[in-house]
DSSP file (Angstrom, degrees, kcal/mol; ACC not computed):
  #  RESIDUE AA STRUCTURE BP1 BP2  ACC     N-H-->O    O-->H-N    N-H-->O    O-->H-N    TCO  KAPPA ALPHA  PHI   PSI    X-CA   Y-CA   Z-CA
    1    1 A X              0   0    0      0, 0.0     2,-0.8     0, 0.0     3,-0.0   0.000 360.0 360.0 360.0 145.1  -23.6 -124.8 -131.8
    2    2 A X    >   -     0   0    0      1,-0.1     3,-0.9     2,-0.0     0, 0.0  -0.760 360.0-158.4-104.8 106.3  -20.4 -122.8 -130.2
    3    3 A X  T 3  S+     0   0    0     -2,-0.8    -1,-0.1     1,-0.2     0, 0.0   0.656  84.2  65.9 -27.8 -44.7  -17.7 -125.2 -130.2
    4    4 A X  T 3  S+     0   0    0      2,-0.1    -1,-0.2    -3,-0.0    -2,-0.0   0.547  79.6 111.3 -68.4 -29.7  -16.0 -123.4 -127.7
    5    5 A X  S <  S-     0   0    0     -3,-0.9     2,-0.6     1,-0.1    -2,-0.0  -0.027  73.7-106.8 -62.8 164.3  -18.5 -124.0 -125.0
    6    6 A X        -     0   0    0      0, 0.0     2,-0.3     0, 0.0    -1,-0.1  -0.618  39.5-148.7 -93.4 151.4  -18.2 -125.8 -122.3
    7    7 A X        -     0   0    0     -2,-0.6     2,-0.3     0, 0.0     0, 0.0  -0.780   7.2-150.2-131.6-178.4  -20.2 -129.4 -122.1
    8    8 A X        -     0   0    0     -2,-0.3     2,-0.4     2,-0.0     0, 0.0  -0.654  22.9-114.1-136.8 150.8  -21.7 -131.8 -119.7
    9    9 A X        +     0   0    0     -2,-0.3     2,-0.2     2,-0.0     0, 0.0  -0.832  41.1 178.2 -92.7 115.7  -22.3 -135.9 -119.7
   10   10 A X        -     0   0    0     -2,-0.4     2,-0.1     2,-0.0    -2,-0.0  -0.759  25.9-134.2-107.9  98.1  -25.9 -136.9 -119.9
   11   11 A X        -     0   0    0     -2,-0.2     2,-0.2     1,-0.0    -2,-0.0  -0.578  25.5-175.2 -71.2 150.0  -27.6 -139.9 -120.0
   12   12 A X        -     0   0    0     -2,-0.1     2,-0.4     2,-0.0    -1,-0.0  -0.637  21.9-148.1-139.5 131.3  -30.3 -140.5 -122.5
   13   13 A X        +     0   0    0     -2,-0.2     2,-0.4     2,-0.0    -2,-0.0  -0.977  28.9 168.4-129.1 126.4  -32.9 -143.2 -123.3
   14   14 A X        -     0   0    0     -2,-0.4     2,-0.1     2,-0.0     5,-0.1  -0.921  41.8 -99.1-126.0 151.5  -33.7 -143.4 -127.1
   15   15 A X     >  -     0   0    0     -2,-0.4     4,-1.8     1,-0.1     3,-0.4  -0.320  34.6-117.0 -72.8 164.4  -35.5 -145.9 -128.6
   16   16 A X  H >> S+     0   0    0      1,-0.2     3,-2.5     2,-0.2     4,-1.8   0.922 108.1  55.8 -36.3 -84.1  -33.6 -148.6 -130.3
   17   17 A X  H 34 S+     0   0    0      1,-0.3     4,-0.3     2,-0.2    -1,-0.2   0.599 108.2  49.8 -70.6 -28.4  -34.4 -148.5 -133.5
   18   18 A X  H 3> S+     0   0    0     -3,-0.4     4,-1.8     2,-0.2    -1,-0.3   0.755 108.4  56.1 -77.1 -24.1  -33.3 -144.4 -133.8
   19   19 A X  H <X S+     0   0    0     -3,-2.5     4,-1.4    -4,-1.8    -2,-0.2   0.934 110.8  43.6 -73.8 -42.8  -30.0 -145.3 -132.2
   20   20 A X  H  X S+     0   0    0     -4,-1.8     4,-0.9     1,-0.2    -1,-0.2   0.597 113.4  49.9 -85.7   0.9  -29.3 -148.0 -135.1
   21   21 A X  H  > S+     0   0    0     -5,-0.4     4,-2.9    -4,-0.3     5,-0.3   0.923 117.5  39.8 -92.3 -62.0  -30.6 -145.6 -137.8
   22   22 A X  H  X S+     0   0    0     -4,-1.8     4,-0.5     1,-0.3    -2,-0.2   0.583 113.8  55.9 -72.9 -17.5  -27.9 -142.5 -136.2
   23   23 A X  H  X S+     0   0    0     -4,-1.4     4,-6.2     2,-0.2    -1,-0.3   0.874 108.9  47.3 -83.9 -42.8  -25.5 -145.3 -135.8
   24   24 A X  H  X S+     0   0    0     -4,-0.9     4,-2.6    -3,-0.3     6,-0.3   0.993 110.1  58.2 -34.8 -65.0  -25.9 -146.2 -140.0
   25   25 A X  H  <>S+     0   0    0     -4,-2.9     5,-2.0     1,-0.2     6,-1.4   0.849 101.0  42.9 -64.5 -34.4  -25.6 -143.1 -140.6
   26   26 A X  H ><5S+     0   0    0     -4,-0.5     3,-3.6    -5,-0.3    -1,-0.2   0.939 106.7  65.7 -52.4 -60.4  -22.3 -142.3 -139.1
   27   27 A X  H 3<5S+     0   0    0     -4,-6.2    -2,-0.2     1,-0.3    -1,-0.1   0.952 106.1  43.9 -36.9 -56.5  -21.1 -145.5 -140.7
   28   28 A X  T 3<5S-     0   0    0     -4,-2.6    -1,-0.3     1,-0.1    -2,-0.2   0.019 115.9-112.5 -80.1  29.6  -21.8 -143.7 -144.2
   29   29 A X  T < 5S+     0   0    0     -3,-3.6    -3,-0.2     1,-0.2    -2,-0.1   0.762  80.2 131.9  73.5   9.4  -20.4 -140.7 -143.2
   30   30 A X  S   <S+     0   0    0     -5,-2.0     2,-0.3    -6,-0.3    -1,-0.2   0.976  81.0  20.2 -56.6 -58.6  -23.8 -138.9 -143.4
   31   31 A X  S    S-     0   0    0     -6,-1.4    -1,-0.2     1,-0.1    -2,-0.2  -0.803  77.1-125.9-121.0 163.5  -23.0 -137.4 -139.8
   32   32 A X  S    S-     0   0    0     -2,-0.3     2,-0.2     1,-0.2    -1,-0.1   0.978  85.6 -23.0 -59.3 -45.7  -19.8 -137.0 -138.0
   33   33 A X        -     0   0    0     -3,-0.1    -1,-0.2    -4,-0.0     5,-0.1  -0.931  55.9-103.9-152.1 154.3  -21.1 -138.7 -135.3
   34   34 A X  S >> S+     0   0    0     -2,-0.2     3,-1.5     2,-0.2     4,-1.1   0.917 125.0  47.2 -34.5 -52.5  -24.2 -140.2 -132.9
   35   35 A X  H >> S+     0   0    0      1,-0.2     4,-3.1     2,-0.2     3,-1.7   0.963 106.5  50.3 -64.8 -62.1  -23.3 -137.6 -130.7
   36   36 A X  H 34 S+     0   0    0      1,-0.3     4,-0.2     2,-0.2    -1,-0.2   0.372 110.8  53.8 -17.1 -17.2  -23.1 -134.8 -133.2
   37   37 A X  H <4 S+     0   0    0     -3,-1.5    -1,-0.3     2,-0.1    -2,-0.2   0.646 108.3  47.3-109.4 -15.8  -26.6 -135.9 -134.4
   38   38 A X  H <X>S+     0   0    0     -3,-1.7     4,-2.7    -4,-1.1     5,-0.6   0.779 108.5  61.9 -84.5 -45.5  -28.1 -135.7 -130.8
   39   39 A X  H  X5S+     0   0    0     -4,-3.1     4,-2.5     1,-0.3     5,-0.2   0.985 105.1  43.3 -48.1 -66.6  -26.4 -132.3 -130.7
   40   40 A X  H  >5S+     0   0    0     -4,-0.2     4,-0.7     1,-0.2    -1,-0.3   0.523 112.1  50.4 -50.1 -20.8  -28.3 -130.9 -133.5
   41   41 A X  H  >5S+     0   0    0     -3,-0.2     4,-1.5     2,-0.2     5,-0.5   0.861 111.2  40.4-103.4 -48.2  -31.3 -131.9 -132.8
   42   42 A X  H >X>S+     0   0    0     -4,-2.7     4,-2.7     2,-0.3     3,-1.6   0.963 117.1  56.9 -80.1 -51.7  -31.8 -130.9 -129.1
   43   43 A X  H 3X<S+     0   0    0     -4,-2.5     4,-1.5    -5,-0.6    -1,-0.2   0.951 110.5  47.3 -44.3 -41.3  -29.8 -127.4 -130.4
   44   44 A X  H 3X5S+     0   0    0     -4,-0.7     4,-1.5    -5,-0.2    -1,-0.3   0.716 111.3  46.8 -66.0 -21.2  -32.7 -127.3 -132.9
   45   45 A X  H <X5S+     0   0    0     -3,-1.6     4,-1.4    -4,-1.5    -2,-0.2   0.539 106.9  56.3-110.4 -15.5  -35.5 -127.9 -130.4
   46   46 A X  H  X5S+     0   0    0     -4,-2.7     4,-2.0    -5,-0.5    -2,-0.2   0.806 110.3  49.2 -95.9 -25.6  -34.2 -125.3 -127.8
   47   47 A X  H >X<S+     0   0    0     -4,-1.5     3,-2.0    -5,-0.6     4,-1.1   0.948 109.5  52.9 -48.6 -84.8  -34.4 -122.7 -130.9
   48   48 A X  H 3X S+     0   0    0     -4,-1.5     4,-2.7     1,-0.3     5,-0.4   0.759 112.2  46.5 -27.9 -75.0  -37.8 -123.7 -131.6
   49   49 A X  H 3X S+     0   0    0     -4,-1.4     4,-1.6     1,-0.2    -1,-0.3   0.704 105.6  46.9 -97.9  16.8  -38.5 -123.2 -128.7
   50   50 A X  H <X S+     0   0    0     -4,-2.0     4,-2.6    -3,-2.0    -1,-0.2   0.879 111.6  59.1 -58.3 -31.9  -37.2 -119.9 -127.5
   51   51 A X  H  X S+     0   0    0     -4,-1.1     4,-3.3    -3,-0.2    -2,-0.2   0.953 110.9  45.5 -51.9 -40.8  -38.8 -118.5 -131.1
   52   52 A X  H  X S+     0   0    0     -4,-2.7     4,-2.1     1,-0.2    -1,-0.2   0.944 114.0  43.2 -65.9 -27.4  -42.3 -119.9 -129.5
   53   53 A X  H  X S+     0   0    0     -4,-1.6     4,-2.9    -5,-0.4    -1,-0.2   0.896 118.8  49.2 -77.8 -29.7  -41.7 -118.4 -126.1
   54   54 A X  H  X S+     0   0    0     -4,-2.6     4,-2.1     2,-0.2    -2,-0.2   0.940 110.1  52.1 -65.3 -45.7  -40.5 -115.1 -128.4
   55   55 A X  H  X S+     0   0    0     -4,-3.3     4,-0.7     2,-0.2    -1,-0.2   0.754 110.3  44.6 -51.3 -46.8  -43.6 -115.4 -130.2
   56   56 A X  H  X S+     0   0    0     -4,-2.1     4,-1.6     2,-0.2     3,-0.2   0.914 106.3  56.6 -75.7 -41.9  -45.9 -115.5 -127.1
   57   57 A X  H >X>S+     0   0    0     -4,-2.9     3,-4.0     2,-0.2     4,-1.0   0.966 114.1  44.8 -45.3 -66.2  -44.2 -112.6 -125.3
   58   58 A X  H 3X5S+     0   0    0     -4,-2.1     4,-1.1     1,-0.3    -1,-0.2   0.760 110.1  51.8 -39.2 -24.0  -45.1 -110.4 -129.0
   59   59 A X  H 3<5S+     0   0    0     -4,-0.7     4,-0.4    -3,-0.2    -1,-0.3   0.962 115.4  41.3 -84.2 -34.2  -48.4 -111.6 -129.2
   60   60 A X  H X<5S+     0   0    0     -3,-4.0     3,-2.2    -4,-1.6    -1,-0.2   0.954 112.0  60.1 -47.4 -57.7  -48.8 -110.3 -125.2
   61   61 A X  H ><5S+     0   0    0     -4,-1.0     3,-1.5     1,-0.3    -1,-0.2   0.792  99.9  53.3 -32.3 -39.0  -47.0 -107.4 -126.2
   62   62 A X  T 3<<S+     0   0    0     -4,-1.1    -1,-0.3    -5,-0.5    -2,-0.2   0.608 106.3  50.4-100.4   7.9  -49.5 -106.5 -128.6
   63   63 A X  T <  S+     0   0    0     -3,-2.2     2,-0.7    -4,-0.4    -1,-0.3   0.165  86.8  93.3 -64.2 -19.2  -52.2 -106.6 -126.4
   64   64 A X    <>  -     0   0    0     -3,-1.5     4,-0.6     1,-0.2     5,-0.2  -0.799  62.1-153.0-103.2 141.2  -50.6 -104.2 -123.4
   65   65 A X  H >> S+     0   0    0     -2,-0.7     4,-1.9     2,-0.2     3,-1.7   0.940  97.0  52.9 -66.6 -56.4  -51.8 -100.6 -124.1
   66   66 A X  H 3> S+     0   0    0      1,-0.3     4,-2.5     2,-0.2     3,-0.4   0.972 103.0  57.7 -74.7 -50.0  -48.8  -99.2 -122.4
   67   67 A X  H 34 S+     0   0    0      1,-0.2    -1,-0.3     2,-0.2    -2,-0.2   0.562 111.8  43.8 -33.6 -14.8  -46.3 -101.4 -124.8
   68   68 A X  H <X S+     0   0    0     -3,-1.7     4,-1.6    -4,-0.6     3,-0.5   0.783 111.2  53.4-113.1 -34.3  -47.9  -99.8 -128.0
   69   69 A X  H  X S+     0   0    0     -4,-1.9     4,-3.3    -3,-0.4     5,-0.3   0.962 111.7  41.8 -64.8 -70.5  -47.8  -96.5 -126.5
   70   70 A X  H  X S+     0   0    0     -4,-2.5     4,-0.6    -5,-0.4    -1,-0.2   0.798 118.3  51.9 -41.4 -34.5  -43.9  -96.6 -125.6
   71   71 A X  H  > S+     0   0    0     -3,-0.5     4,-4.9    -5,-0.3     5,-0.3   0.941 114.8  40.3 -89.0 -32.6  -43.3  -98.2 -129.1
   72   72 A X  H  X S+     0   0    0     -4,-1.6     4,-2.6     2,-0.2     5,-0.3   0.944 111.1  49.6 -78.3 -44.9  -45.0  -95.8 -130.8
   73   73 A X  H  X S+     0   0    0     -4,-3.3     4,-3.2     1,-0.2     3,-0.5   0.986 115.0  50.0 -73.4 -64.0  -43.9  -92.7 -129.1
   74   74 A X  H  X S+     0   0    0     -4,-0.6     4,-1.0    -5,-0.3     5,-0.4   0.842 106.4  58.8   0.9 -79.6  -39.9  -94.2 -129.6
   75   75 A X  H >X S+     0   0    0     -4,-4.9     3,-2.1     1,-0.2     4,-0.8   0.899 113.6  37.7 -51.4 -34.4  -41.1  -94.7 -133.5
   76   76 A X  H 3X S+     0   0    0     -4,-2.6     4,-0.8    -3,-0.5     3,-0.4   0.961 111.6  54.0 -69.8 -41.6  -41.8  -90.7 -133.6
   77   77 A X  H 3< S+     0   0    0     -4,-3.2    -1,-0.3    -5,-0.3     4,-0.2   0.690 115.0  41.0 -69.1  11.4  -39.2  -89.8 -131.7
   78   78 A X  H <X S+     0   0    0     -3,-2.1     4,-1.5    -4,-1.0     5,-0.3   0.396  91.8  91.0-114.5  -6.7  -36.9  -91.8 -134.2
   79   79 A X  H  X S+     0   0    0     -4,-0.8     4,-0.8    -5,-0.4    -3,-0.1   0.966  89.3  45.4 -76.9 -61.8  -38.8  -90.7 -137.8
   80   80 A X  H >X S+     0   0    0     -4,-0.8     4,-1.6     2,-0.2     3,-1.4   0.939 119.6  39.9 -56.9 -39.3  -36.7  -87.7 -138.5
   81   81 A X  H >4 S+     0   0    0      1,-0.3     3,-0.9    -4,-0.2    -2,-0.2   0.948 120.2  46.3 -66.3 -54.6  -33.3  -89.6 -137.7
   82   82 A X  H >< S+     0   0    0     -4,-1.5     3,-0.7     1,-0.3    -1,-0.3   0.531 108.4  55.4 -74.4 -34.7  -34.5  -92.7 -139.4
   83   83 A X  H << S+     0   0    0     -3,-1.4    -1,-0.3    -4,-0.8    -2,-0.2   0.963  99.6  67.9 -87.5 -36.6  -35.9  -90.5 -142.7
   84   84 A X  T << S+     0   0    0     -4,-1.6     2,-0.5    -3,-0.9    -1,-0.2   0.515  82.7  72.7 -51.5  -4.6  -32.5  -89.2 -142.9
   85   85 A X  S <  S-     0   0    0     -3,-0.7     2,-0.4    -4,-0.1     4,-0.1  -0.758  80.8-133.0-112.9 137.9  -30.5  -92.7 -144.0
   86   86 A X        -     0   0    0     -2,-0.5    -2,-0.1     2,-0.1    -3,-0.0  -0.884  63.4 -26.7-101.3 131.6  -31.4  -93.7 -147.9
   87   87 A X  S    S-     0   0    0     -2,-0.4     2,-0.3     2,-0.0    -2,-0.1  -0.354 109.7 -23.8  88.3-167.8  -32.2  -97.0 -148.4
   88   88 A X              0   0    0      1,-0.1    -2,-0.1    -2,-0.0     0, 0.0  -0.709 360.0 360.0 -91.6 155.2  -31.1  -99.9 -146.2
   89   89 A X              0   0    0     -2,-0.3    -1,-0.1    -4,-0.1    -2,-0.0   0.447 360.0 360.0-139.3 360.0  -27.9  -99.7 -144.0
């Protein structure tokens, strides 16, 4: 998560019983904070899902005739520059 950003006040309804586990856990120093643990989580579930929405576009992608035609004619026009580099770079 970028530190740097700017952030926003929400309220939230969690159950109980997760609040007093995230609150334990702060106590022992597990996490910095409740907040910090909320952070992470919802930052993890807004990856997940842009990778699914990323996922669906490809799988569309790889269905449209004109999208495989454009990649492909790209990969040829790239095969000589491309053969010239050894190795990874």
């Amino acid at each position: 998560m970028n530190v740097n950003s700017s952030t926003s006040r929400v309220t939230a309804t969690l159950p109980t019983e997760q609040v007093k586990m995230l609150k334990q856990l702060s106590l022992e120093h597990r996490i910095p904070s409740v907040n910090f643990a909320i952070r992470q989580a919802v930052d993890e579930y807004l990856k997940q899902l842009k990778k699914s929405q990323y996922e669906t576009l490809m799988a569309e992608a790889a269905n449209d005739d004109d999208f495989i035609q454009r990649t492909m004619s790209c990969a040829e026009d790239f095969a000589y520059v491309d053969s010239e580099v050894a190795g990874e770079w």
